[in-house]
C-alpha positions, 0 to 999 in steps of 0.5 A: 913325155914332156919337160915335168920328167914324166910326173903329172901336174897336181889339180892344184896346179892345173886350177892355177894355170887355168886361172892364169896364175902361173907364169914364165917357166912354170907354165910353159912346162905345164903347156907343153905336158899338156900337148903330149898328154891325154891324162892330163888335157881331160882333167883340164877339161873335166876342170873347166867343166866343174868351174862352168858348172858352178857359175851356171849354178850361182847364175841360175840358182842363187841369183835368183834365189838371194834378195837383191841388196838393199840401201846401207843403214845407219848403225851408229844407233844400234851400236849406241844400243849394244854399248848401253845394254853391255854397260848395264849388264853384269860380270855374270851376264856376260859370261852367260852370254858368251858361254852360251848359244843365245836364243837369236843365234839359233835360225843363224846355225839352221840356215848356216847348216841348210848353206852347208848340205846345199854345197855338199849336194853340189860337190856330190853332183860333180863327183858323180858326173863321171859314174853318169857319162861312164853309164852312159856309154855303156848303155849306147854300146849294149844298145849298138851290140843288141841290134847288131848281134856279132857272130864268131870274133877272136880276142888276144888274151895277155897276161904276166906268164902267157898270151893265147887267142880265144874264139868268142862265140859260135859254140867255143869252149870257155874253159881255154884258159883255166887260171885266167877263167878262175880270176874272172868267175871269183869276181862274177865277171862274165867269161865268155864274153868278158871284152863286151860292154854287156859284161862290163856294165853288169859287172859293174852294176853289181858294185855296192862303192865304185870309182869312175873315170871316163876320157876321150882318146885320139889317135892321129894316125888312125883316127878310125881307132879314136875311142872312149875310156873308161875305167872302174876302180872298186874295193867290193871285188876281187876285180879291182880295176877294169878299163874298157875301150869303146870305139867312138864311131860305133862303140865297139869294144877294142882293148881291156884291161883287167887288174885282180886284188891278188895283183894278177892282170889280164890285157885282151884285144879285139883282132879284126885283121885276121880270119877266125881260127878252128879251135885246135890253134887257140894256145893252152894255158901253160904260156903257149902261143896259138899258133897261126895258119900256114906256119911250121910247128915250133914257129911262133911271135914273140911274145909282146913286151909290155 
C-alpha cells in the first residue's frame, strides 16, 4: 500500500504535513501513502476543509464582532494604585481576596463561559458536517429512484458461510435466505429492498446516536463506477455498521455492506451484467450457489475469497 507498512497516519500527523511541519522522510512517506490511499486523501481534504472553515469563521464572525484595538495606556498609575491598596490592606484581607471570587471577577467568568459554548457550537457544527452531506446524498438518491422506478433487478448476497442471487421485485419471495432475513428484520432494516437508498435512510433515520462517514471514490479504470460512500456506524441497533455505495453519475446503489452486533456480516452487489433469473435458479440458504443458465447441475464458480 505505501511505504507506512500499510498503518494510516494519525490526524496529528496529517495536520502537521498539512502545516508544513513535517520534513525529509517523514513526509515523503506521508506523500506517497497519500497517493495510494483514498481513506486518507479524504480525511486531508475533510481537514483542510475544517481549517477553512474556522478562518471563514474568525473572518466573518469575529472580525466583525470584537472592537478594534485601541491606543496602549500608560499603567505605571494603576499600578502605583494596587501597590497602595496592597500595602494598606491586612494579612486577612488578602487572604479573603485570594480565597474568594471577587465581585469585579464575575462578568469575567459570564463572557469566559459565553466564549466556551461559542466554540463547542463550532466544534458541534463541524462534526456534524459529515451526518449533513451523509443526508444529503441519500435524499438525491431516493429522489433519482422515486422518478425512475426500477422494475425486476438481481443482487449478489455474500455472507461468511454462503453467496446466493436474490430476484428484487416483480412479486419475488423475500424469504430466500432465512438466516440473512432474520439479522436484517432484528435491526428494522427493510428486507425486500435492503441495497436501496430507501432502506438505508429510513434505517438510518430511526437512529436516536450515530456516526457518519462519507468519501468520494474513484476508480481510474472504470471512471463510470466513480461513487460515494457512506457508511453508519451506531450502538442503538443490532446493525452496527452499514456502508453504501452510491454511483456519482446517477446515485445508483452498487455495493453494501452490512456488519451485525453478533459480528455476522453480509456483502450484497448490484449485477447488471447478466439477464434476471427465474426463481428456481436463486441459491438456498444452506451455502449453495445459484446456479447460471446453460450450466450443467453440479457445476458452479467458486465462491469468492474475501
Amino acid at each position: 500500500m505505501s511505504s507506512l507498512g500499510m498503518r494510516h497516519p494519525e490526524e496529528g500527523q496529517l495536520l502537521r504535513y498539512l502545516d508544513g511541519e513535517l520534513l525529509g522522510r517523514k513526509a515523503r512517506q506521508i506523500r506517497k501513502h497519500l497517493e495510494a490511499c483514498w481513506h486518507c486523501r479524504a480525511e486531508l481534504e475533510e481537514l483542510q476543509n475544517t481549517v477553512g472553515e474556522c478562518v471563514r469563521y474568525r473572518n466573518n464572525v469575529m472580525g466583525t464582532c470584537l472592537p478594534p484595538p485601541g491606543p496602549w495606556q500608560d499603567l505605571s498609575r494603576g499600578f502605583d494604585r494596587i501597590d497602595a491598596s496592597v500595602d494598606a490592606e491586612s494579612l486577612a484581607a488578602r487572604l479573603a481576596r485570594v480565597l474568594f471570587l471577587p465581585r469585579p471577577a464575575v462578568p469575567w467568568a459570564v463572557t469566559a463561559a459565553i466564549a466556551v459554548a461559542v466554540v463547542c457550537t463550532i466544534v458541534y457544527q463541524l462534526r456534524e458536517t459529515p451526518s449533513v452531506q451523509a443526508a444529503a446524498l441519500l435524499k438525491k438518491a431516493v429522489a433519482v429512484a422515486h422518478s425512475r422506478p426500477r422494475s425486476a433487478h438481481r443482487i449478489r448476497i455474500r455472507t461468511a458461510s454462503q453467496q446466493l442471487t436474490r430476484v428484487i421485485g416483480a412479486g419475488q419471495p423475500a424469504s430466500d435466505a432465512p438466516a440473512v432475513e432474520r439479522l436484517f428484520r432484528s435491526a428494522n432494516y427493510n428486507w425486500d429492498d435492503p441495497l436501496s437508498a430507501r432502506s438505508f435512510e429510513t434505517w438510518r433515520d430511526q437512529l436516536p446516536a450515530k456516526r457518519d462517514e462519507v468519501a468520494a471514490m474513484e476508480d481510474p479504470q472504470s471512471p463510470d463506477r466513480n461513487s460515494y460512500r457512506i457508511q453508519t456506524t451506531t450502538d442503538a441497533s443490532e446493525l452496527v455498521s452499514a456502508t453504501l455505495k452510491l454511483r456519482m453519475t446517477d446515485f445508483e446503489p452498487l455495493e453494501g455492506r452490512f456488519e451485525f452486533r453478533n459480528r455476522d456480516w453480509v456483502e450484497m452487489t448490484e449485477l447488471t451484467d447478466q439477464p434476471t433469473l427465474p426463481a428456481s435458479t436463486v441459491a438456498g440458504a444452506t451455502g449453495g450457489m445459484s446456479r447460471q443458465p446453460g450450466m450443467p447441475p453440479g457445476q458452479a464458480e467458486p465462491l469468492a475469497e474475501r
